[in-house]
N, CA, C and O atoms as CSV, one atom per row, in Angstrom:
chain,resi,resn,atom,element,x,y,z
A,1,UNK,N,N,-76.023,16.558,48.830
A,1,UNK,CA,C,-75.687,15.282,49.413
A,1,UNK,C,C,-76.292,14.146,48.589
A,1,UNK,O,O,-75.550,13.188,48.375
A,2,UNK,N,N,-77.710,14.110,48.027
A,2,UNK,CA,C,-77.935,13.283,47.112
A,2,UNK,C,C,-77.086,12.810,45.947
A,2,UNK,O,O,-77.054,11.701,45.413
A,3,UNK,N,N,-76.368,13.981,45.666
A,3,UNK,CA,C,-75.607,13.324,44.483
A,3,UNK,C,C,-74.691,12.634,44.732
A,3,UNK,O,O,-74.440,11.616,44.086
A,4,UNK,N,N,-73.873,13.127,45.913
A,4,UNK,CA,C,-72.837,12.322,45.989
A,4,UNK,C,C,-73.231,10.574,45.907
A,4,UNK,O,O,-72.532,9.748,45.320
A,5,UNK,N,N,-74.293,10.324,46.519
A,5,UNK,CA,C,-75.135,8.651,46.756
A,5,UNK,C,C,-74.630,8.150,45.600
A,5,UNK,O,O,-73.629,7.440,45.699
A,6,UNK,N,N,-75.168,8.391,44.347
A,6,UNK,CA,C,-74.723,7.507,43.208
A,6,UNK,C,C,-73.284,7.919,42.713
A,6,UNK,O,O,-72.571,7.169,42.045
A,7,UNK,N,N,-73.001,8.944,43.034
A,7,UNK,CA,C,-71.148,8.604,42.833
A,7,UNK,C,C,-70.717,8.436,43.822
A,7,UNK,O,O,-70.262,9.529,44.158
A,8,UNK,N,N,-70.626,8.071,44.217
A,8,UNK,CA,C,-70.280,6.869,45.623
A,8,UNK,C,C,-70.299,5.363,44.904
A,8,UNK,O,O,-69.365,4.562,44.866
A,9,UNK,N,N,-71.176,5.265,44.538
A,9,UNK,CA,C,-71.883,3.806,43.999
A,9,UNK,C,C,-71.059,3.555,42.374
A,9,UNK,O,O,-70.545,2.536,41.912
A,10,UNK,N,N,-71.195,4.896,41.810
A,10,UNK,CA,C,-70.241,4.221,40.712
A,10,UNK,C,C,-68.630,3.647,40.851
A,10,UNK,O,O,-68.140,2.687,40.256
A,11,UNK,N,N,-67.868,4.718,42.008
A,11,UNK,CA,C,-66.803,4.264,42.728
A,11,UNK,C,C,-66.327,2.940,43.063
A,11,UNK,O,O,-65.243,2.410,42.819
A,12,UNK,N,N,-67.428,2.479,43.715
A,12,UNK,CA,C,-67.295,1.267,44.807
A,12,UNK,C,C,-67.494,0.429,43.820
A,12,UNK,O,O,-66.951,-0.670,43.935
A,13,UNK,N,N,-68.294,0.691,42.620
A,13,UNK,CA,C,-68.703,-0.869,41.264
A,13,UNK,C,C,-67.482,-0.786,40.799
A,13,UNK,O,O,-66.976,-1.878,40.541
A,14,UNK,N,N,-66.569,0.522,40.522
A,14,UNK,CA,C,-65.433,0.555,39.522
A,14,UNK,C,C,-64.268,-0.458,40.265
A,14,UNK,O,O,-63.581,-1.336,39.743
A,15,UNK,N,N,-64.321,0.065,41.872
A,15,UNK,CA,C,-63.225,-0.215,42.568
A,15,UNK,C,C,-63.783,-2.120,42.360
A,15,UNK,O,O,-63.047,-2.800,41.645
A,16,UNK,N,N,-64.482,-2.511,42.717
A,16,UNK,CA,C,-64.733,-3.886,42.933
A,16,UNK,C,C,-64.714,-4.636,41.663
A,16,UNK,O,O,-65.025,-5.821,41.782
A,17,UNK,N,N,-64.369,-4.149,40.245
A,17,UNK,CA,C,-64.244,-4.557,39.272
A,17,UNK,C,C,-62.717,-4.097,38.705
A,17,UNK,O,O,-62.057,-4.478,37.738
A,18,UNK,N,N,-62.589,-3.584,39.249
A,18,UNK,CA,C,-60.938,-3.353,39.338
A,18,UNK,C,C,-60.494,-4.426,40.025
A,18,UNK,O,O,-60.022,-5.319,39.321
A,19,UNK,N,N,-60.505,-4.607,41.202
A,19,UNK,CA,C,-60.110,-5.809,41.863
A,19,UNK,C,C,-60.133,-6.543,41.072
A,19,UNK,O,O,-59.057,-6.845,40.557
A,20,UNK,N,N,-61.292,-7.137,40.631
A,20,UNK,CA,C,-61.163,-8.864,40.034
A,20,UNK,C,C,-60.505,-8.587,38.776
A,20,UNK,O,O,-60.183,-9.770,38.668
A,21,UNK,N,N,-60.169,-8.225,38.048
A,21,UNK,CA,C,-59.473,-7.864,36.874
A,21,UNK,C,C,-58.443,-7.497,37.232
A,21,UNK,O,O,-57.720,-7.583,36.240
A,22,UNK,N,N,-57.674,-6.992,38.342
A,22,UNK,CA,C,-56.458,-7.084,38.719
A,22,UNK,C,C,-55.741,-7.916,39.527
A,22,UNK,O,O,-54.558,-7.682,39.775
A,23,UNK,N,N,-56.513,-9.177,40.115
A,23,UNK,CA,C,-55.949,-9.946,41.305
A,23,UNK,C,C,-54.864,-10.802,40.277
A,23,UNK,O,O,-55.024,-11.429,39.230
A,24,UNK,N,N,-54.103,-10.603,40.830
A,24,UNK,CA,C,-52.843,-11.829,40.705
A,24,UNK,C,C,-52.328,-13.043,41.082
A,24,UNK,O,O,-52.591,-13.116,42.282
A,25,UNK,N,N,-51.763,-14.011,40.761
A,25,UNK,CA,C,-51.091,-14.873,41.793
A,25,UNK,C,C,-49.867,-14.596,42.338
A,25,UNK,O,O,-48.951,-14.278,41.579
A,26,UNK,N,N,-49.677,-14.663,43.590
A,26,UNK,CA,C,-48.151,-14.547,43.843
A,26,UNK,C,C,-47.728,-15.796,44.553
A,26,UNK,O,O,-47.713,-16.166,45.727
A,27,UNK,N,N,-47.233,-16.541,42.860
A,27,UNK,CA,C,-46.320,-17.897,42.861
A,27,UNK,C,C,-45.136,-17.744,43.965
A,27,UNK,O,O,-44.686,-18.859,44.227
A,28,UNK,N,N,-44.678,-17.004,44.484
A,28,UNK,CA,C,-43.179,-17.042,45.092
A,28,UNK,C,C,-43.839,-17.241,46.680
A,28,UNK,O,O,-43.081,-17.636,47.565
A,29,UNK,N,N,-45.035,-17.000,46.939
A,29,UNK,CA,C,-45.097,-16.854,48.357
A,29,UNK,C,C,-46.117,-18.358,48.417
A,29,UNK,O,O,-46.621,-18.461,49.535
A,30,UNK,N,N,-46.441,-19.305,47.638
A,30,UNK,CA,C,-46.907,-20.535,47.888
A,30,UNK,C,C,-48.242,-20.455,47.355
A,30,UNK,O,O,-48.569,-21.491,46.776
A,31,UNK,N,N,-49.119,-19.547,47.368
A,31,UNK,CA,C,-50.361,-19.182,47.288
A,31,UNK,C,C,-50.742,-18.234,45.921
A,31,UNK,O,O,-49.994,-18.298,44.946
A,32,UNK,N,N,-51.790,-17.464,45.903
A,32,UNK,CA,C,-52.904,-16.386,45.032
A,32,UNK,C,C,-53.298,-15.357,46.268
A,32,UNK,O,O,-53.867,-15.883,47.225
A,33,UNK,N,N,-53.118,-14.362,46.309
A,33,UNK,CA,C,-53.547,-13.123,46.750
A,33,UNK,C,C,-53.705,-11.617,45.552
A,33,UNK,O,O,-53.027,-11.293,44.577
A,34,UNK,N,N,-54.698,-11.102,46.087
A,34,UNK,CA,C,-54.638,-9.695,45.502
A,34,UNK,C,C,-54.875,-8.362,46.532
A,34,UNK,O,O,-54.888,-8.573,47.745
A,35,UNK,N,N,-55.006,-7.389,46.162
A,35,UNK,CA,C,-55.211,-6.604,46.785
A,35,UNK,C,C,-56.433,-5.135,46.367
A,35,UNK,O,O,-56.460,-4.513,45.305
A,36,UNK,N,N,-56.796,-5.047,46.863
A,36,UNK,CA,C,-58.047,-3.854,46.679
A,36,UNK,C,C,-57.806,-2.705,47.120
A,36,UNK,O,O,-57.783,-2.463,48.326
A,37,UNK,N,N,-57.561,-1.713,46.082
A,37,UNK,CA,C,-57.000,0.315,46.651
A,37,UNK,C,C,-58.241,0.437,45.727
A,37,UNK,O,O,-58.917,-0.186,44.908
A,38,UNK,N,N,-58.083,1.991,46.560
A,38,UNK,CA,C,-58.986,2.772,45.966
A,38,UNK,C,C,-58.927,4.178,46.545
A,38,UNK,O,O,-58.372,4.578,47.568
A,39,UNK,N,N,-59.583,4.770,45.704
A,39,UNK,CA,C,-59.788,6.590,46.414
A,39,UNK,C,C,-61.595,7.031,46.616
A,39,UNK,O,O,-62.396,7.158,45.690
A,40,UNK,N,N,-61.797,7.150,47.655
A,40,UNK,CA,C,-63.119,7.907,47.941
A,40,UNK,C,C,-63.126,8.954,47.311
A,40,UNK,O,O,-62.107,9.632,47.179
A,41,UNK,N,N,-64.096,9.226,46.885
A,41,UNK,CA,C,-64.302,10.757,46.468
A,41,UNK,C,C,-66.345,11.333,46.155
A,41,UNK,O,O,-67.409,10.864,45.752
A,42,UNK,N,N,-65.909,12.265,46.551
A,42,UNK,CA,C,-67.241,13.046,46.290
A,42,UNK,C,C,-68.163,13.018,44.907
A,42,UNK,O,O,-68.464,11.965,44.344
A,43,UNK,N,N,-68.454,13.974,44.572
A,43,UNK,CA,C,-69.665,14.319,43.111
A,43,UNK,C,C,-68.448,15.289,42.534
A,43,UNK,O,O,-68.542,15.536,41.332
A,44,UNK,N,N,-67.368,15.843,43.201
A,44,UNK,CA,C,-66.868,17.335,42.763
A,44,UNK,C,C,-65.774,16.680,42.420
A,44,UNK,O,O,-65.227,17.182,41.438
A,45,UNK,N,N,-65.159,15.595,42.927
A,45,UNK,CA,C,-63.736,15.298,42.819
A,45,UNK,C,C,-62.927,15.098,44.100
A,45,UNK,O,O,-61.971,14.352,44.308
A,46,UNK,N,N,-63.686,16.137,45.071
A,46,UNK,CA,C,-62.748,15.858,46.199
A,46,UNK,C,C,-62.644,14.625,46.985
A,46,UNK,O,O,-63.496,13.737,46.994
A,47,UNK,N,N,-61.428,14.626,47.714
A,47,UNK,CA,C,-61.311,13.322,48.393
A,47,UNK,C,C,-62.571,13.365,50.129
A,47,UNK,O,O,-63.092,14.307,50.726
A,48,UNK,N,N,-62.589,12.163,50.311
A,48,UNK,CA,C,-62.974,11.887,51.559
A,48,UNK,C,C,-62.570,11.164,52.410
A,48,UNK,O,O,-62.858,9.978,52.572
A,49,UNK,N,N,-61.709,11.970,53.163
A,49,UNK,CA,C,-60.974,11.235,54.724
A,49,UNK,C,C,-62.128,10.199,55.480
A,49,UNK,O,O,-63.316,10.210,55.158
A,50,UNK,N,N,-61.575,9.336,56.507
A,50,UNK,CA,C,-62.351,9.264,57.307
A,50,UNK,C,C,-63.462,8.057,56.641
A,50,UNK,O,O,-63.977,7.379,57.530
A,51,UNK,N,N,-63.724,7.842,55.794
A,51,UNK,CA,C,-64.594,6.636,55.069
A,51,UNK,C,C,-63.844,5.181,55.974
A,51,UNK,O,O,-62.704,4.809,56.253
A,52,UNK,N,N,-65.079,4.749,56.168
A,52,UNK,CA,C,-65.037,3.187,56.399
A,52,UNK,C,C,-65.363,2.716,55.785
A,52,UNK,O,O,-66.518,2.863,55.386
A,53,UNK,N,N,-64.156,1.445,55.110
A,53,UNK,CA,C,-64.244,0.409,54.096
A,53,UNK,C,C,-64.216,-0.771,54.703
A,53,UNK,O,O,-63.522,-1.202,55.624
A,54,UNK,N,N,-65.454,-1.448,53.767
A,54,UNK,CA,C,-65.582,-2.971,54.281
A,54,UNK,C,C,-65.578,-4.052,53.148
A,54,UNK,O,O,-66.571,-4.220,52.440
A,55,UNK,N,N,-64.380,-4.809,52.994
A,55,UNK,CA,C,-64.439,-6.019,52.147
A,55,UNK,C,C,-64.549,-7.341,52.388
A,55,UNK,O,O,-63.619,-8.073,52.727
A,56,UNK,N,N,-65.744,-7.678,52.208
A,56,UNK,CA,C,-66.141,-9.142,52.711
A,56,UNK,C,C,-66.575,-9.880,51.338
A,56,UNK,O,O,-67.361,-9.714,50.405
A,57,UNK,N,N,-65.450,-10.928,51.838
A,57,UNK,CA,C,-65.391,-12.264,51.304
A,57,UNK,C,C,-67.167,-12.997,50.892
A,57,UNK,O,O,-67.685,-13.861,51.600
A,58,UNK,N,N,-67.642,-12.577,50.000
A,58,UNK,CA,C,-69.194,-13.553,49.799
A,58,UNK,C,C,-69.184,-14.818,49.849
A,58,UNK,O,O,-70.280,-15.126,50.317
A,59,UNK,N,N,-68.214,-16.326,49.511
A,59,UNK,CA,C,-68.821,-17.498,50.308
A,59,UNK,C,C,-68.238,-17.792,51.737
A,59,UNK,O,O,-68.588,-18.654,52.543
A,60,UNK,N,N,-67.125,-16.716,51.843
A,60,UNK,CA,C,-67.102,-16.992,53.651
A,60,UNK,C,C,-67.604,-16.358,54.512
A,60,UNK,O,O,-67.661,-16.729,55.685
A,61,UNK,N,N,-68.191,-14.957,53.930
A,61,UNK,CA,C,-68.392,-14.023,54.907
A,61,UNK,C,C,-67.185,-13.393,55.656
A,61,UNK,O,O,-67.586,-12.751,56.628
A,62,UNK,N,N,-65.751,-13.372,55.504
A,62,UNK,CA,C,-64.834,-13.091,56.200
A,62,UNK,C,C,-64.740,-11.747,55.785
A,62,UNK,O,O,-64.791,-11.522,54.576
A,63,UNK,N,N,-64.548,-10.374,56.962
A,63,UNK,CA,C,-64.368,-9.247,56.517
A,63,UNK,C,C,-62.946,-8.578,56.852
A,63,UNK,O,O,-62.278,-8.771,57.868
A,64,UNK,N,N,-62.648,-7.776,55.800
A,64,UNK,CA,C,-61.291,-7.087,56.042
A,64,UNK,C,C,-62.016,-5.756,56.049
A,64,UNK,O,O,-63.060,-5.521,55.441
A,65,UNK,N,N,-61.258,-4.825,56.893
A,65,UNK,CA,C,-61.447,-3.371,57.137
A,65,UNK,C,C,-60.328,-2.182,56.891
A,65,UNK,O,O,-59.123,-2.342,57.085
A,66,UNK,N,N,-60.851,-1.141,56.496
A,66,UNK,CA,C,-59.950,0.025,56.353
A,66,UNK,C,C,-60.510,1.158,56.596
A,66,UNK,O,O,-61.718,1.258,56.812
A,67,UNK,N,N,-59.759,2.068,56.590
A,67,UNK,CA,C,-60.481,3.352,56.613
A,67,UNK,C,C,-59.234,4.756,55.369
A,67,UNK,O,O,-58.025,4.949,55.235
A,68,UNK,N,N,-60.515,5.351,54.779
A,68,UNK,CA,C,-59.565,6.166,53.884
A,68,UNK,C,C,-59.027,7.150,54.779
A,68,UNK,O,O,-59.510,7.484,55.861
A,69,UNK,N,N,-57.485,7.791,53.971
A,69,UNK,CA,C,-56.798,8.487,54.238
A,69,UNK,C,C,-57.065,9.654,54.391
A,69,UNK,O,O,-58.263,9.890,54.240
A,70,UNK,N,N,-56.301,10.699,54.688
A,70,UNK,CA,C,-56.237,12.305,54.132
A,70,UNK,C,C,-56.438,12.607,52.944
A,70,UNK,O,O,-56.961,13.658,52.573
A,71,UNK,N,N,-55.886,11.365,51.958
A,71,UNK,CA,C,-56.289,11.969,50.677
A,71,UNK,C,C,-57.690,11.033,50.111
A,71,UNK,O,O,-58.033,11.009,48.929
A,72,UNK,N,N,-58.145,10.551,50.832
A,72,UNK,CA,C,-59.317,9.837,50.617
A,72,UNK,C,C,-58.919,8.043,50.241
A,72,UNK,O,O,-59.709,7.136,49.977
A,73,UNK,N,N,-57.281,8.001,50.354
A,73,UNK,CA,C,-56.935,6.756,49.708
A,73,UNK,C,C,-57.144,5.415,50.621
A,73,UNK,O,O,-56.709,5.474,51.771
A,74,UNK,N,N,-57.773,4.224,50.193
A,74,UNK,CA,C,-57.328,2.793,51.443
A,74,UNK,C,C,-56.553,1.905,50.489
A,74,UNK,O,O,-56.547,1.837,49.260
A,75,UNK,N,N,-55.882,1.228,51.464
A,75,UNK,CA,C,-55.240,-0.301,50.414
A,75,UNK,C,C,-55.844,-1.371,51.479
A,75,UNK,O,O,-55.836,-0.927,52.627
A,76,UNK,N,N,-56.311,-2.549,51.359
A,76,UNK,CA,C,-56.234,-3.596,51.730
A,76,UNK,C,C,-56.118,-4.657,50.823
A,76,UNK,O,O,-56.834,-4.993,49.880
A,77,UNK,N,N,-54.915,-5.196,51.361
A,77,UNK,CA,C,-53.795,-6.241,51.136
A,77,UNK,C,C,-54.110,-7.530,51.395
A,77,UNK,O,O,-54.835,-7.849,52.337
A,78,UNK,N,N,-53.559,-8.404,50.531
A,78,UNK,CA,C,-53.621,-9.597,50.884
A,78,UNK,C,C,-54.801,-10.212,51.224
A,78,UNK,O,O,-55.154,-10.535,52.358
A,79,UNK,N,N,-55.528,-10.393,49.962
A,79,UNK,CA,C,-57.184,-10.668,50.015
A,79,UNK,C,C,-56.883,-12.128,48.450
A,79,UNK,O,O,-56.545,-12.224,47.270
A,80,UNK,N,N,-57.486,-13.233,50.077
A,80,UNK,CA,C,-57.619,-14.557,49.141
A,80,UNK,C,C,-58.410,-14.532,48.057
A,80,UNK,O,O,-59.447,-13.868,48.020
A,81,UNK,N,N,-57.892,-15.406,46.884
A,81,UNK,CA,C,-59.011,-15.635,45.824
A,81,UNK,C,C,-60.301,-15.483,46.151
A,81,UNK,O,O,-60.514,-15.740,47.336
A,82,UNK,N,N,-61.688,-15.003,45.232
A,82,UNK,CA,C,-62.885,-14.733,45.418
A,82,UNK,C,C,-63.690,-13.558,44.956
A,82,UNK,O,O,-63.321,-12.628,44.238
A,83,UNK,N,N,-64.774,-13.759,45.463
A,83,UNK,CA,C,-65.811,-12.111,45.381
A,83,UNK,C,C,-65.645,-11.609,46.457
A,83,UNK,O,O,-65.327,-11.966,47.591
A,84,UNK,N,N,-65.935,-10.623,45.886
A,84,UNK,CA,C,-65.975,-9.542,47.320
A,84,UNK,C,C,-66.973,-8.631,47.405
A,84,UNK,O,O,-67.127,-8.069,46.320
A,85,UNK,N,N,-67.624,-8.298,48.143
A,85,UNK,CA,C,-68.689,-6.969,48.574
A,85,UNK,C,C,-67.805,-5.846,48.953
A,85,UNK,O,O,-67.026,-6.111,49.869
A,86,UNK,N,N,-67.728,-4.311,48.316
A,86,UNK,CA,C,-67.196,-3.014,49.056
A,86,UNK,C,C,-67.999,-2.514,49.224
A,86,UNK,O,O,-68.722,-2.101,48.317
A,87,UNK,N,N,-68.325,-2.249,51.045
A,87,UNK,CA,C,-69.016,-0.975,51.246
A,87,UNK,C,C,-68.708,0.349,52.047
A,87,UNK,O,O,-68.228,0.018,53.131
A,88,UNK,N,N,-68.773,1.332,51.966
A,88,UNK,CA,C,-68.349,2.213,52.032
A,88,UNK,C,C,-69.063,3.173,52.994
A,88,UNK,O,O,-69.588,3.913,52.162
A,89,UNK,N,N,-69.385,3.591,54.027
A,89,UNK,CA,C,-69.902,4.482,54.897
A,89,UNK,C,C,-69.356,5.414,55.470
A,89,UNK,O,O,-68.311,5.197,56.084
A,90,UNK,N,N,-69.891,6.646,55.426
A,90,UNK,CA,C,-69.781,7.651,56.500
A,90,UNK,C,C,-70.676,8.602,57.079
A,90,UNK,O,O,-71.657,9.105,56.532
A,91,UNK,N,N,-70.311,8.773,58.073
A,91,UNK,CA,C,-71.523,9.409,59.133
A,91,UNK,C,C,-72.054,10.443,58.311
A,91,UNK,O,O,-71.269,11.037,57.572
A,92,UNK,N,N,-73.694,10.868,58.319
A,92,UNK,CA,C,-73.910,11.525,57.631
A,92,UNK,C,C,-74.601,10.259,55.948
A,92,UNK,O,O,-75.603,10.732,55.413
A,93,UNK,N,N,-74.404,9.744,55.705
A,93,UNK,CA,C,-74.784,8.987,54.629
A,93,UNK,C,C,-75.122,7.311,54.524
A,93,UNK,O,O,-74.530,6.257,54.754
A,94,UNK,N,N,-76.178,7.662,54.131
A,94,UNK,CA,C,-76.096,5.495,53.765
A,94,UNK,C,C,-75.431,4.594,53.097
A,94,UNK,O,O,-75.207,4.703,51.892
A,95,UNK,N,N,-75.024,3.550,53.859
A,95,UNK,CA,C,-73.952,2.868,53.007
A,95,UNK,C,C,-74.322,2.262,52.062
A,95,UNK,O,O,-75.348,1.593,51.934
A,96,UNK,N,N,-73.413,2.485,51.263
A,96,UNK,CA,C,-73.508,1.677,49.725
A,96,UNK,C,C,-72.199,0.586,49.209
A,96,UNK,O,O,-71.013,0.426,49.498
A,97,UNK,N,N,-72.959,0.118,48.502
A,97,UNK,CA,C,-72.288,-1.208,48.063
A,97,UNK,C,C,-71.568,-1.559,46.791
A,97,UNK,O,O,-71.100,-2.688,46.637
């Protein structure tokens, strides 16, 4: 279980730097939105169902929520310009950021 802790953590840095390097504008709908996916996964590769994802907005504090799939996958959509914090918990482990 220890190991998984820091791959967990490399995940959640990759996924949150993915984001900002992928957010887009979408000119046709008036505004800038992007969106944040990702796949949970273990130390081995496997996926992890059941993860609670939390993306909050750092100068508003506004949070969006998900939870991964069967195959360990979340999308949350439609996330205004900004930073963001991902953290990631499940029972059994401390959340990381």
């Amino acid at each position: 279980m220890r190991d998984l802790i820091p791959r967990l953590s490399r995940v959640f840095l990759f996924l949150v730097l993915a984001a900002m390097v992928a957010a887009s504008p979408a000119f046709a709908q008036g505004g800038s939105t992007s969106t944040i996916a990702g796949t949970v996964t273990d130390t081995s590769g496997a996926v992890v169902p059941g993860a609670d994802i939390v993306v909050k907005n750092v100068a508003t504090n506004v949070a969006y929520n998900a939870v991964s799939g069967s195959d360990g996958a979340f999308t949350i959509p439609a996330l205004p310009p900004g930073t963001y914090t991902v953290t990631v918990t499940l029972m059994g482990f401390r959340p990381r950021s």
